[in-house]
KEVOLUM-390389 format. One record per residue (C-alpha): y, x, z; residue number from 1. Coordinates in Angstrom, 3 decimals, padded with zeros to 6 digits, always signed. Each point is the difference from the previous one (the first is absolute). Example, Ala and Ser with C-alpha at 12.3 -4.5 7.8 and 13.67 -1.06 7.14 Angstrom:
<yy -004.500 | xx +012.300 | zz +007.800 | pos 1>
<yy +003.440 | xx +001.370 | zz -000.660 | pos 2>
***
This chain:
<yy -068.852 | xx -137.827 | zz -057.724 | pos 1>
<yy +000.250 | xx +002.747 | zz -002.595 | pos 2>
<yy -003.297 | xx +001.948 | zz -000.340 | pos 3>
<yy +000.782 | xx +003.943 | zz +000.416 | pos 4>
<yy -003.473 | xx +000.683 | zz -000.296 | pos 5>
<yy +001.499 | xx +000.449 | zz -003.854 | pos 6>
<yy +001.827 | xx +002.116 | zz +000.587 | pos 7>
<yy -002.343 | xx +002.388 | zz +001.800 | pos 8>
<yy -003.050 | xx -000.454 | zz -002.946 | pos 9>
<yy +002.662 | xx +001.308 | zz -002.591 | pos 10>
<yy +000.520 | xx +002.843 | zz +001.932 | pos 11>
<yy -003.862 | xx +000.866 | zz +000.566 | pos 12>
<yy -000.310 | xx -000.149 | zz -003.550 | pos 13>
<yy +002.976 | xx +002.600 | zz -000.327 | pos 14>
<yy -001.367 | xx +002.018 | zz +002.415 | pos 15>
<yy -003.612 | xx +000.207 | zz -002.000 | pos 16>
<yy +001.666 | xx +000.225 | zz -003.201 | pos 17>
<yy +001.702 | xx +003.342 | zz +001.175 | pos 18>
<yy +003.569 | xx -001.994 | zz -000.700 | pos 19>
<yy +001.306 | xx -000.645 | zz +003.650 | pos 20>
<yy +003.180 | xx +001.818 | zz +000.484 | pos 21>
<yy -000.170 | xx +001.874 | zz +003.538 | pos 22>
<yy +003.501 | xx +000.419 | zz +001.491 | pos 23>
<yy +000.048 | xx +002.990 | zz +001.634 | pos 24>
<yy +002.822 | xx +000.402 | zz +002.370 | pos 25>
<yy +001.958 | xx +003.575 | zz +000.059 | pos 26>
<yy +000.850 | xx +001.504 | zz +003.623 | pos 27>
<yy +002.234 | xx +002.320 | zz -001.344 | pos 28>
<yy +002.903 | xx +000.300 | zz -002.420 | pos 29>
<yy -000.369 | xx -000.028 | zz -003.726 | pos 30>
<yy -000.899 | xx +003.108 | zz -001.510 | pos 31>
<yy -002.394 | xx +002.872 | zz -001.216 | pos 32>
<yy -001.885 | xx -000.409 | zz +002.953 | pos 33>
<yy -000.754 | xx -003.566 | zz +002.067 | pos 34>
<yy -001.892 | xx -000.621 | zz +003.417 | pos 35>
<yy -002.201 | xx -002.929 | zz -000.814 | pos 36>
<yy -002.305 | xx -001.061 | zz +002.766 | pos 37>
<yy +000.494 | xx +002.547 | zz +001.895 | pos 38>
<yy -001.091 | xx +002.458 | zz -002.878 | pos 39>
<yy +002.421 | xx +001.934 | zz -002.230 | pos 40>
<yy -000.189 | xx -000.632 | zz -003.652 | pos 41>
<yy +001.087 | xx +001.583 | zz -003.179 | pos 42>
<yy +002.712 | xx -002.275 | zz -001.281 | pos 43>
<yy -001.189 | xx -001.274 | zz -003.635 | pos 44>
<yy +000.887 | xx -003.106 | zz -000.502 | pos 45>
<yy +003.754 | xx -000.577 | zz +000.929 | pos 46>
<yy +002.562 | xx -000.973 | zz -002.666 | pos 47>
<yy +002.193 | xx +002.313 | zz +001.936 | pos 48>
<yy +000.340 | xx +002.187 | zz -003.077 | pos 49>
<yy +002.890 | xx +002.173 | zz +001.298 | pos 50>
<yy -000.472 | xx +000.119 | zz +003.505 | pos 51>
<yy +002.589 | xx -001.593 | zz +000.921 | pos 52>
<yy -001.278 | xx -002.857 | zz +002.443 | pos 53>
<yy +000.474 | xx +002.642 | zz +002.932 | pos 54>
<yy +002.713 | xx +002.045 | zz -001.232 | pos 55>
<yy +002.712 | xx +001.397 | zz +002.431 | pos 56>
<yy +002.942 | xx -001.048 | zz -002.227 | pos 57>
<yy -001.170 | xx -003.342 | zz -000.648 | pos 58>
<yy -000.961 | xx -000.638 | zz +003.788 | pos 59>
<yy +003.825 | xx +001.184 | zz +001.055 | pos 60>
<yy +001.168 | xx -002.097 | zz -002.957 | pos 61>
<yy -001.636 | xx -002.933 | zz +001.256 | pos 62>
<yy +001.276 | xx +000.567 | zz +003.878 | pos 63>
<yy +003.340 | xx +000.074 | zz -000.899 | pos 64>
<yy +000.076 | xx -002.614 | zz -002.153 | pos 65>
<yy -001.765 | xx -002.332 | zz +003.016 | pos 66>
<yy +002.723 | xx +001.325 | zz +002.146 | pos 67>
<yy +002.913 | xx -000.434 | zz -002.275 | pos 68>
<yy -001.310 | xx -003.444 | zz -001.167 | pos 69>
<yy -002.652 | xx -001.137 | zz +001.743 | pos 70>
<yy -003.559 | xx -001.022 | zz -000.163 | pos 71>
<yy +000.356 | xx -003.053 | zz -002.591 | pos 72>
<yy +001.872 | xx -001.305 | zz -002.594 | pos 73>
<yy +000.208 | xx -003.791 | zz +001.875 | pos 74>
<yy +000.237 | xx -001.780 | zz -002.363 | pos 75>
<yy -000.664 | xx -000.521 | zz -004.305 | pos 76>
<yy +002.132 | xx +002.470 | zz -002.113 | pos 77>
<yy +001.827 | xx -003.204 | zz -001.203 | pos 78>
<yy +001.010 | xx -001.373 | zz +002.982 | pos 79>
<yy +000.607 | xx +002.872 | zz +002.738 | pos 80>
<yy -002.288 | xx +002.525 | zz -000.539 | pos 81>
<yy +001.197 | xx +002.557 | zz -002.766 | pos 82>
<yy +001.007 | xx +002.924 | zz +001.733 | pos 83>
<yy +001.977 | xx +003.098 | zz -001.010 | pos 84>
<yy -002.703 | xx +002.168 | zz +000.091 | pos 85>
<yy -002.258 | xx -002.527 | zz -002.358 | pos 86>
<yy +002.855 | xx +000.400 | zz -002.590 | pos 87>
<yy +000.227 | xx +003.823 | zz -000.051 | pos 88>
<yy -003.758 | xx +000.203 | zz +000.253 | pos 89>
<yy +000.177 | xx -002.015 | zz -003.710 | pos 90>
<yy +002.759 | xx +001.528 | zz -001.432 | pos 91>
<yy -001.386 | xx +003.790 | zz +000.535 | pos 92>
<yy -003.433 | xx -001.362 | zz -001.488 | pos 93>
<yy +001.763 | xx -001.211 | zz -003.037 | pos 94>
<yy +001.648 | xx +003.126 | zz -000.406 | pos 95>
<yy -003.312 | xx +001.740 | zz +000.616 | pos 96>
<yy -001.864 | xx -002.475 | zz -002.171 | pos 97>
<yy +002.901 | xx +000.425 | zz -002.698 | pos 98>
<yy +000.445 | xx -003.616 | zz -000.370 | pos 99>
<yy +002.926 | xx -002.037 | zz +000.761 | pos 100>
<yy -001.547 | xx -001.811 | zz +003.238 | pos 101>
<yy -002.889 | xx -000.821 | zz +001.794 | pos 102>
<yy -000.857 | xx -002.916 | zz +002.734 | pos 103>
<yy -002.117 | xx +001.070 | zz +003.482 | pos 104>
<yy -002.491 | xx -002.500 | zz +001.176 | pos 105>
<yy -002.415 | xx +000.281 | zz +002.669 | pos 106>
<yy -003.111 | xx +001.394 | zz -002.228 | pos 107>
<yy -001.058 | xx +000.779 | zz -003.936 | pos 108>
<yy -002.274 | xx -002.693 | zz +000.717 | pos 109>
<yy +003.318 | xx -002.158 | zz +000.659 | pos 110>
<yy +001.938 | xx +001.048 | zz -002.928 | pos 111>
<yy -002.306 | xx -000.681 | zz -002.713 | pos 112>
<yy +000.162 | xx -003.896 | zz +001.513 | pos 113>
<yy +003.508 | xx +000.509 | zz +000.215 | pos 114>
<yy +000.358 | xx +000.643 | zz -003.628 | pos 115>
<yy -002.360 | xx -001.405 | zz -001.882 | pos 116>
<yy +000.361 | xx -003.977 | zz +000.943 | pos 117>
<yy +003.541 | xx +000.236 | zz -000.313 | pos 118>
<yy +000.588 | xx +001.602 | zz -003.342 | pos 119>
<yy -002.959 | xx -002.553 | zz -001.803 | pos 120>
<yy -000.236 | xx -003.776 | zz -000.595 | pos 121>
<yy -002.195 | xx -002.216 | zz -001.601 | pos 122>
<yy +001.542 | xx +000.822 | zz -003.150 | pos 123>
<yy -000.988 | xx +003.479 | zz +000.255 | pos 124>
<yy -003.319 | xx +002.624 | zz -000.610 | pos 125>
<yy -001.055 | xx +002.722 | zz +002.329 | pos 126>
<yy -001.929 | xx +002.932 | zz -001.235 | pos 127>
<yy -002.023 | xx +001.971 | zz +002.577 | pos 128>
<yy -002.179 | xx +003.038 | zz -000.266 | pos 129>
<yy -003.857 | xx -001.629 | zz +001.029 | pos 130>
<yy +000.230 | xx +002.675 | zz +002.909 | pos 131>
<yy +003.435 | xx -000.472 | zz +001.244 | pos 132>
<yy +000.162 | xx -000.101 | zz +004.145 | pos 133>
<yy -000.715 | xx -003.075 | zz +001.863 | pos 134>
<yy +003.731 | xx -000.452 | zz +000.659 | pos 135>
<yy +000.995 | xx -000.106 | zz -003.588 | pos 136>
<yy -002.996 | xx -002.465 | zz -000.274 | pos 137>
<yy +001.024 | xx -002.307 | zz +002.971 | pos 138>
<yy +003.700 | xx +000.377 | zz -001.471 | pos 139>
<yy -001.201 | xx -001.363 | zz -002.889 | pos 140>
<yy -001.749 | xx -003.122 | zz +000.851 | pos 141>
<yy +003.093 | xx -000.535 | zz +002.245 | pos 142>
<yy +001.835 | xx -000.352 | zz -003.318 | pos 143>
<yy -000.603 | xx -003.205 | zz -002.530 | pos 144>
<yy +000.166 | xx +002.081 | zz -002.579 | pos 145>
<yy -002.815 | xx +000.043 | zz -003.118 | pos 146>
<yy -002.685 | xx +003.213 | zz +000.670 | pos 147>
<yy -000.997 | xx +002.499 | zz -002.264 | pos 148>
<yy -002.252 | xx +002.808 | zz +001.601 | pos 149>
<yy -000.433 | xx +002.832 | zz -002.595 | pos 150>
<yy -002.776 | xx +003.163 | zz +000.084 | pos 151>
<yy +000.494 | xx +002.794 | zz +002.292 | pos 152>
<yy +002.763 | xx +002.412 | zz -001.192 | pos 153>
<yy -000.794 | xx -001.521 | zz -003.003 | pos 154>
<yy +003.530 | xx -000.224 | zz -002.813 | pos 155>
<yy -002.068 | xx -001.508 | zz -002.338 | pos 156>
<yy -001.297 | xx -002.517 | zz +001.957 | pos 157>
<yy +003.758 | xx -000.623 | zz +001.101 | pos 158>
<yy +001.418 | xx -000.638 | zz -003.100 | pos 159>
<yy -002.582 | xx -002.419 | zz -001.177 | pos 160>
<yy +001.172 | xx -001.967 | zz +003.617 | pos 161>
<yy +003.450 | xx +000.054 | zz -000.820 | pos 162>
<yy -000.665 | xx -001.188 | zz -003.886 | pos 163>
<yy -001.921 | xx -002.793 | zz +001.514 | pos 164>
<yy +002.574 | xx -000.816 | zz +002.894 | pos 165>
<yy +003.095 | xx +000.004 | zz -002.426 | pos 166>
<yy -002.507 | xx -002.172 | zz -002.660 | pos 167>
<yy -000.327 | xx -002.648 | zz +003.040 | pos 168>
<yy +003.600 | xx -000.401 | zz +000.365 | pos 169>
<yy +000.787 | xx +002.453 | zz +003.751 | pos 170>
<yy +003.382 | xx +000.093 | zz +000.446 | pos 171>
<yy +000.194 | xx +003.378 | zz +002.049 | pos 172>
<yy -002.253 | xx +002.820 | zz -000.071 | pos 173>
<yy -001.226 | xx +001.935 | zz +002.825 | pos 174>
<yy -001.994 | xx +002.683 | zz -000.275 | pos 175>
<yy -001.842 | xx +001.063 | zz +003.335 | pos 176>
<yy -001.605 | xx +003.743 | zz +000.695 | pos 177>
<yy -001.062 | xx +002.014 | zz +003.366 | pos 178>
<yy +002.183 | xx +003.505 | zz -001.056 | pos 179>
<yy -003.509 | xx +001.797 | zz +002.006 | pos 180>
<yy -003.009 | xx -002.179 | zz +000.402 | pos 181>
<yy -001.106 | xx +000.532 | zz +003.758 | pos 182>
<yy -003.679 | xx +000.132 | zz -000.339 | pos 183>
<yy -000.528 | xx +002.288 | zz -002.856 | pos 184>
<yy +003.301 | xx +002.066 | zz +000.131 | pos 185>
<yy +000.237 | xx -000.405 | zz -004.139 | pos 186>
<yy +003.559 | xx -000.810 | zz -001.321 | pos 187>
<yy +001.188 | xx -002.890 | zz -002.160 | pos 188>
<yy +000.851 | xx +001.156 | zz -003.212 | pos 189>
<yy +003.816 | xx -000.929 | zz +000.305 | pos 190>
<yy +001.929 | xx +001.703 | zz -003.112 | pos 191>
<yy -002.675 | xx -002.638 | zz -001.780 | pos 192>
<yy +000.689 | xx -002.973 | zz +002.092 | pos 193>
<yy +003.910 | xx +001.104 | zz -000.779 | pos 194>
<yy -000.224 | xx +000.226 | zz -003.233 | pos 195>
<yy -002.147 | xx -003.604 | zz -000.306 | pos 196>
<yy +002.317 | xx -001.851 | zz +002.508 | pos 197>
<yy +003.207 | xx +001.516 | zz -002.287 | pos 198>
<yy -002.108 | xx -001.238 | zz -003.210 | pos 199>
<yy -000.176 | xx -003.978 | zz +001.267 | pos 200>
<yy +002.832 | xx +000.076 | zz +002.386 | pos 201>
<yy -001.465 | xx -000.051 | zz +003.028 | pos 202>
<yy +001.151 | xx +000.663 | zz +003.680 | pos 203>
<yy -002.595 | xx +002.642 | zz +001.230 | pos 204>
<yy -000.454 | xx +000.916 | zz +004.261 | pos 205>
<yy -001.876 | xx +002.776 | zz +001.027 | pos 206>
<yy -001.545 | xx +000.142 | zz +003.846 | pos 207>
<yy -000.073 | xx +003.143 | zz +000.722 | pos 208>
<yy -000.899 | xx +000.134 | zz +003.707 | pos 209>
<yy -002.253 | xx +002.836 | zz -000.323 | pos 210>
<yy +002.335 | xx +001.904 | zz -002.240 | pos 211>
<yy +003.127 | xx +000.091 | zz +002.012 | pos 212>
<yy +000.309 | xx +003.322 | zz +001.559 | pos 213>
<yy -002.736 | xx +001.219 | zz -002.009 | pos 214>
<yy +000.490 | xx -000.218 | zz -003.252 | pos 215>
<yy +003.178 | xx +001.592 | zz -001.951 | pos 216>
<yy +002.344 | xx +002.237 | zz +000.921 | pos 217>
<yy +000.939 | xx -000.008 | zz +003.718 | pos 218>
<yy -002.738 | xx -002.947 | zz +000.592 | pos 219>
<yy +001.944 | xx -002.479 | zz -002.177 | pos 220>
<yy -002.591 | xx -001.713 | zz -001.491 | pos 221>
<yy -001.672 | xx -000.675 | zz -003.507 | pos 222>
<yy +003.094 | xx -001.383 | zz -001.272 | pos 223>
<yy +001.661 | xx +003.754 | zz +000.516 | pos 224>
<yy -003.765 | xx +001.580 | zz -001.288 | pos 225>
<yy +000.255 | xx -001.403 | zz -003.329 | pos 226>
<yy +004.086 | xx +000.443 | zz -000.379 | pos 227>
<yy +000.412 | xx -003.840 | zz -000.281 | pos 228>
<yy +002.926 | xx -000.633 | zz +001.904 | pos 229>
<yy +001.822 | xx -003.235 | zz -001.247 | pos 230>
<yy -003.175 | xx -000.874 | zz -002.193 | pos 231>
<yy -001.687 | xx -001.869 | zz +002.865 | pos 232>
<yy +001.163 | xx -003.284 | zz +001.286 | pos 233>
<yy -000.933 | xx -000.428 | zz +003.450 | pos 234>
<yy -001.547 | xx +003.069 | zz +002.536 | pos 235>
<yy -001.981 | xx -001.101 | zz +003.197 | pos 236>
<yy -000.285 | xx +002.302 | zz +002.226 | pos 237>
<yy -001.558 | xx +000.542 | zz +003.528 | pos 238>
<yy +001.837 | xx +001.989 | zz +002.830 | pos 239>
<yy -003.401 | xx +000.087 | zz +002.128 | pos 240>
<yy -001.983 | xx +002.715 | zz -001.875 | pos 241>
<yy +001.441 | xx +003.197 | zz -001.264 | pos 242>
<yy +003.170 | xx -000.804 | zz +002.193 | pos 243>
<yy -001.631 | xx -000.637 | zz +002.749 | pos 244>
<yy +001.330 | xx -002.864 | zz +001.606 | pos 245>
<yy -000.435 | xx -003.613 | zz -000.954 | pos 246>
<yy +001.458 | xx -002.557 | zz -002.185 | pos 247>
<yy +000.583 | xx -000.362 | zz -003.745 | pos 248>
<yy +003.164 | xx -000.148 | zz -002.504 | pos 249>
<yy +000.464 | xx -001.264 | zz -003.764 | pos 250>
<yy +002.242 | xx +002.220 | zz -001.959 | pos 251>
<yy +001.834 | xx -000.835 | zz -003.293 | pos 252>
<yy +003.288 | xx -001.242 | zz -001.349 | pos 253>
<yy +002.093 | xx -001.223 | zz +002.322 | pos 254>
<yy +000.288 | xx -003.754 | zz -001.728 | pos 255>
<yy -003.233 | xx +000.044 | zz +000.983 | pos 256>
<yy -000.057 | xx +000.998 | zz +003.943 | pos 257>
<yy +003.101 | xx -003.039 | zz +000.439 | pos 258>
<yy -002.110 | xx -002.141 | zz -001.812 | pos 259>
<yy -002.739 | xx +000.449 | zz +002.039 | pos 260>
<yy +002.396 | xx +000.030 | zz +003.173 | pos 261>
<yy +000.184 | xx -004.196 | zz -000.786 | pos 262>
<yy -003.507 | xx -000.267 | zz -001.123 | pos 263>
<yy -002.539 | xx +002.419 | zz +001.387 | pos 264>
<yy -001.830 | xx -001.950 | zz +002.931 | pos 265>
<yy -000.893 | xx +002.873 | zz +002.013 | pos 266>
<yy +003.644 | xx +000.960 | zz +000.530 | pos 267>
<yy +001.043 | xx -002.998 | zz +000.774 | pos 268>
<yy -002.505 | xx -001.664 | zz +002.393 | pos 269>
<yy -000.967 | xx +003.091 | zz +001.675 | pos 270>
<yy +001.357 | xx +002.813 | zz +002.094 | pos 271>
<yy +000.340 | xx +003.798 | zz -001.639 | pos 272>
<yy -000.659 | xx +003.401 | zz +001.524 | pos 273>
<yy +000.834 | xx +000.772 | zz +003.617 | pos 274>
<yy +002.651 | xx +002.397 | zz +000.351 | pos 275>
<yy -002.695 | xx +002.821 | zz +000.811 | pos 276>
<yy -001.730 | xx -000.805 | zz -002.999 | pos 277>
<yy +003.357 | xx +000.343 | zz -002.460 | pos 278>
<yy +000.953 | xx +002.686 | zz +001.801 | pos 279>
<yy -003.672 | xx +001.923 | zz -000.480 | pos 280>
<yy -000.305 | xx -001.008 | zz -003.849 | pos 281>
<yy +003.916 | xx +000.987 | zz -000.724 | pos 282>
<yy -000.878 | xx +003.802 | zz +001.833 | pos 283>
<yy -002.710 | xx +000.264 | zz -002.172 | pos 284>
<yy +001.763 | xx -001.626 | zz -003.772 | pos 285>
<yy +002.370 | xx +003.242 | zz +001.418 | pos 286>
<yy -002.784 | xx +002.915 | zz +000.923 | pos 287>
<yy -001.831 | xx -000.998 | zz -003.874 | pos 288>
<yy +003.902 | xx +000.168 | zz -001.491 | pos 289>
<yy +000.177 | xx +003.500 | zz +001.760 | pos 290>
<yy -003.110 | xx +001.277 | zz -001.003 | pos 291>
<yy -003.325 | xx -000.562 | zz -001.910 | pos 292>
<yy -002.186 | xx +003.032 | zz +002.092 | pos 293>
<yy -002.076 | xx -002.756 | zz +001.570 | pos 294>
<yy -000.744 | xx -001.374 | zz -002.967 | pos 295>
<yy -001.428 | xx +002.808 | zz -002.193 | pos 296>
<yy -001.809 | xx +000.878 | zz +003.359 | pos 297>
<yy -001.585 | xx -003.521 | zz -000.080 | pos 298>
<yy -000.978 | xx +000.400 | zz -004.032 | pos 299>
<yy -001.224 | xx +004.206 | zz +000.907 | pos 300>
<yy -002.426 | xx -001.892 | zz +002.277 | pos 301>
<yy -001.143 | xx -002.592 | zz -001.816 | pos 302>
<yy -000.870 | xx +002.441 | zz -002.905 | pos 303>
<yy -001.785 | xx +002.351 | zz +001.910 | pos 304>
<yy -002.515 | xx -002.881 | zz +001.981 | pos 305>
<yy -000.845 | xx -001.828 | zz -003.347 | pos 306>
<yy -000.594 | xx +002.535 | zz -001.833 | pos 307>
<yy -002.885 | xx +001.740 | zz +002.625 | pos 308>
<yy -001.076 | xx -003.578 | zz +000.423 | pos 309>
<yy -000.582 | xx +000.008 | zz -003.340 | pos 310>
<yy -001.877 | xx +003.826 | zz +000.223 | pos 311>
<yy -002.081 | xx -001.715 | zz +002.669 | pos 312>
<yy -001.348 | xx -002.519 | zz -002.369 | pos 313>
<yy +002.306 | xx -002.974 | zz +001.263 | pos 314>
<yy +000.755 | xx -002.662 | zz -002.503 | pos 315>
<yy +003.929 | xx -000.825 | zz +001.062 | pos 316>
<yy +000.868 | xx -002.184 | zz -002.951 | pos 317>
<yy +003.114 | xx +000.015 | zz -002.479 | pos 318>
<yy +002.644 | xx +000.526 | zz +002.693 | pos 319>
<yy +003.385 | xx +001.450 | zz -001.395 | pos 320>
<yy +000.966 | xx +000.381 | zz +003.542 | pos 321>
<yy -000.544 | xx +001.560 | zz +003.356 | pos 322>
<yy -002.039 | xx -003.558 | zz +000.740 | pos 323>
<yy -003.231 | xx +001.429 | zz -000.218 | pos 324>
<yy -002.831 | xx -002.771 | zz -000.204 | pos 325>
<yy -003.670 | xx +001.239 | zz +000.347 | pos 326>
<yy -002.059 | xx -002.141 | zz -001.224 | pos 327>
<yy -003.048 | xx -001.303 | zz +000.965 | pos 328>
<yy -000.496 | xx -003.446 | zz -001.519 | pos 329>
<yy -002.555 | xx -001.289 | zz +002.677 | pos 330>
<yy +002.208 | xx -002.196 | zz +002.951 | pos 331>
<yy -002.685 | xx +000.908 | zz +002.461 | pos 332>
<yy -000.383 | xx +003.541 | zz -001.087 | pos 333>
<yy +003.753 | xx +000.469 | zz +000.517 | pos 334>
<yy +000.134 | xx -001.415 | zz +003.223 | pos 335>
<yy -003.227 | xx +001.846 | zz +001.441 | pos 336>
<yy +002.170 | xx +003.241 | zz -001.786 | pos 337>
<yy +003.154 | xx -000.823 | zz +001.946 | pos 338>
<yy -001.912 | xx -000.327 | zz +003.050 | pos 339>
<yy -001.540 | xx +003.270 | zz -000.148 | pos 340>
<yy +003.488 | xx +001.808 | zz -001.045 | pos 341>
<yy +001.341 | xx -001.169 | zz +003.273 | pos 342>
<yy -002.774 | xx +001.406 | zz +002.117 | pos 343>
<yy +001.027 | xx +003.505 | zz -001.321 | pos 344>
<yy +003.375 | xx -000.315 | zz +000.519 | pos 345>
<yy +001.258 | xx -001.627 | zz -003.141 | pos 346>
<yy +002.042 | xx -003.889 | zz +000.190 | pos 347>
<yy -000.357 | xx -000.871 | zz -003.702 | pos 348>
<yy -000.544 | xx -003.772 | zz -000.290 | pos 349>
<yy -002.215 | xx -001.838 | zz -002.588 | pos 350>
<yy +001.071 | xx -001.938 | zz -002.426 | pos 351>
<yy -001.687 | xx -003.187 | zz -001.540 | pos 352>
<yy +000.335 | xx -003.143 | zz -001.522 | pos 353>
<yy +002.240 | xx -002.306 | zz +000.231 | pos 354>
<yy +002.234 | xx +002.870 | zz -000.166 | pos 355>
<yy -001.545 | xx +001.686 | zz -003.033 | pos 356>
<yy -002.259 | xx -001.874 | zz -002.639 | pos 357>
<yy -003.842 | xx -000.362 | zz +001.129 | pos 358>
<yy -001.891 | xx +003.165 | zz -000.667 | pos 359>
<yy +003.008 | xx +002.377 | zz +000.318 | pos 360>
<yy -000.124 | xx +000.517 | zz +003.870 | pos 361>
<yy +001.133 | xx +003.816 | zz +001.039 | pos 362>
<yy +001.851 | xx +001.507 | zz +002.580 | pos 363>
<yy +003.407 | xx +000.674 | zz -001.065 | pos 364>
<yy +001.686 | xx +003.375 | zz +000.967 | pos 365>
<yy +003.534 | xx -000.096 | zz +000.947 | pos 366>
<yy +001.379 | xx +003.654 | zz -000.201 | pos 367>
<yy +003.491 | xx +000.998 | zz +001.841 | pos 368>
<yy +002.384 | xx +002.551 | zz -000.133 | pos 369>
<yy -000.786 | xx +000.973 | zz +003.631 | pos 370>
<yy -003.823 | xx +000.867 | zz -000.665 | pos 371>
<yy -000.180 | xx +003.620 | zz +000.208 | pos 372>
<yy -002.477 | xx +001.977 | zz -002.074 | pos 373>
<yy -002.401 | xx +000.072 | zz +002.773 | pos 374>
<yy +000.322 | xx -003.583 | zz +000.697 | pos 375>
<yy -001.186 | xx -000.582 | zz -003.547 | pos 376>
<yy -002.940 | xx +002.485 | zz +000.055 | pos 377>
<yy -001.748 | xx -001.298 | zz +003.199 | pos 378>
<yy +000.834 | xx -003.406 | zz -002.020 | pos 379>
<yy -001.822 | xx +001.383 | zz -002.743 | pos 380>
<yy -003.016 | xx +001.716 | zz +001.852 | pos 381>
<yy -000.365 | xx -003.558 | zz +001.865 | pos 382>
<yy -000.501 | xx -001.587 | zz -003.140 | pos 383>
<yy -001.922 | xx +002.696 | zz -001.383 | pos 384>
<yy -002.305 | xx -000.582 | zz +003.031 | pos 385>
<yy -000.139 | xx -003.969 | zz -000.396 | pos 386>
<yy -000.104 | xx -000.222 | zz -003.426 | pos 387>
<yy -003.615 | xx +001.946 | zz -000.047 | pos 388>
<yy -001.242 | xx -001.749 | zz +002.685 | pos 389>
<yy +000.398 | xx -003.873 | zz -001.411 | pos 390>
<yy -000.730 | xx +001.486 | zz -003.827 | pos 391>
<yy +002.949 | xx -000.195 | zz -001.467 | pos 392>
<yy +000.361 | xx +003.718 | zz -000.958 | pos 393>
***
């Protein structure tokens, strides 16, 4: 018989490294605020950018669609399930996106192993940024494709990759960034990639889960931030952040969405979005379309807590972003910090390795456009009042 005793002395040695995840479970809906063992919490660490996981259009959205459709799709989009509703849901994100089409599948986690295996062979070379998200990474060794993992943000470093993937015979290039980069908030450099990926003919896809509905104007994402559009190959994109519901999309030329129709496994051994889902993330594609208030709310707040973060003596990193990552370095430090936040009212989780390299361990501030400005300063007085107590300011 299997021995679980294992199982349990990995996760001692977790929990005395300071790197065992605690779940905490919310009693209450997402959003500024949370009830959290009875106690209510400051909301920091949600990727609920906009608000919108408990937002009164998007709830109504998501009853009606349940009522005029349903509770499930029943079956894969290929067979019986593609509704109505998951076909306007992609063709107002396309227009949103300004591309010619995008593809909904169940998460961004999904549709990076939706795309990447099907557009590589053996034949081919992927190129991926050496902190790219654990779906692009999985995506990638799903693929048989030849590796190439080139320095953070680094164009340099990219180039020399695809010199040395073109001098070893690839076929087909593919060039692999995170648009944001989750943990430190800093942006890839795209109009670089771009103009690299133009240089040696290269496909390019951006992930930009933790731009959509942040970054650019109304919340469309880096793509939109640099003024790119029709410059980048493939956009991945996730529909359970800054919109507020769940599931992800790729978005890009519409040879491109059938192709992946016939070839992307996600789509076509598994079910998509519930009607309540597509009906949620389509209410929201059409409340960013309408207006981008939310979003320079979100950035106003993010601007004003780093910067008296930084006043108090925090050290919050490069972030480009209202991601605001204090660090602390030490795993056990950052979980003892974390721990004490929450006693005074603050949910702000720590964050170690494997998640971010050994040594970088901090607790990583989520901002949202439904913080007020006295939600942030008893955030910031907490802080304040932890931060001189462990020694870190």
């Amino acid at each position: 018989m299997f021995d679980y005793n294992e199982f349990s002395k990995e996760l001692k040695e977790l929990e005395e490294k300071g790197l065992l995840v605690r779940i905490r479970t919310l009693q209450s809906p997402q959003g500024a605020w949370l009830t959290i063992d009875g106690k209510k919490v400051l909301n920091l660490c949600s990727n609920n950018y906009l608000g919108l996981a408990f937002n009164e259009e998007l709830k109504k959205a998501a009853i009606e669609a349940i009522e005029k459709w349903g509770v499930g799709p029943g079956a894969v989009r290929t067979i019986a399930g593609t509704l109505e509703i998951h076909e306007l849901l992609e063709k107002e994100l396309a227009e949103f996106k300004k591309v010619e089409a995008t593809l909904v599948l169940q998460s961004g986690f999904n549709a990076n192993q939706a795309v990447i295996p099907a557009i590589t062979t053996a034949e081919d070379a992927i190129l991926s940024d050496e902190l790219n998200h654990a779906s692009i990474i999985d995506g990638v060794r799903l693929s048989k494709a030849k590796r190439y993992v080139w320095k953070h943000r680094d164009a340099e470093d990219l180039e020399e990759k695809l010199k040395q993937a073109k001098a070893e015979g690839s076929r087909r290039l593919l060039v692999i960034t995170d648009g944001v980069f989750s943990m430190d908030g800093d942006l890839a450099p795209l109009p670089e990639i771009v103009e690299k990926c133009e240089k040696y003919d290269a496909l390019l896809m951006v992930d930009d889960a933790h731009g959509e509905g942040v970054l650019g104007s109304h919340g469309r994402g880096i793509v939109d931030h640099f003024d790119l559009h029709g410059r980048v190959d493939i956009e991945v994109g996730t529909l359970s952040k800054a919109f507020g519901v769940v599931g992800g999309f790729v978005a890009g030329k519409k040879d491109l969405i059938d192709y992946l129709k016939q070839k992307a496994r996600p789509f076509l051994f598994s079910s998509s979005l519930s009607p309540a889902e597509t009906g949620a993330a389509l209410a929201a594609v059409r409340m960013l379309k309408a207006s981008d208030e939310l979003v320079k709310k979100l950035w106003d707040n993010a601007s004003y807590f780093k910067t008296e973060m930084q006043k108090l003596g925090f050290d919050t990193g490069h972030s480009e972003t209202p991601i605001t990552p204090v660090m602390l370095y030490d795993a056990k430090l950052s979980s003892q910090f974390s721990k004490k936040l929450f006693e005074e009212g603050i949910f702000a989780q720590s964050i170690g390795y494997p998640t971010v390299p050994k040594g970088k361990a901090r607790i990583r501030v989520m901002i949202s456009a439904v913080h007020t400005k006295e939600d942030l300063d008893f955030a910031l007085g907490k802080f304040k009042k932890v931060g001189k107590e462990l020694g870190v300011i």
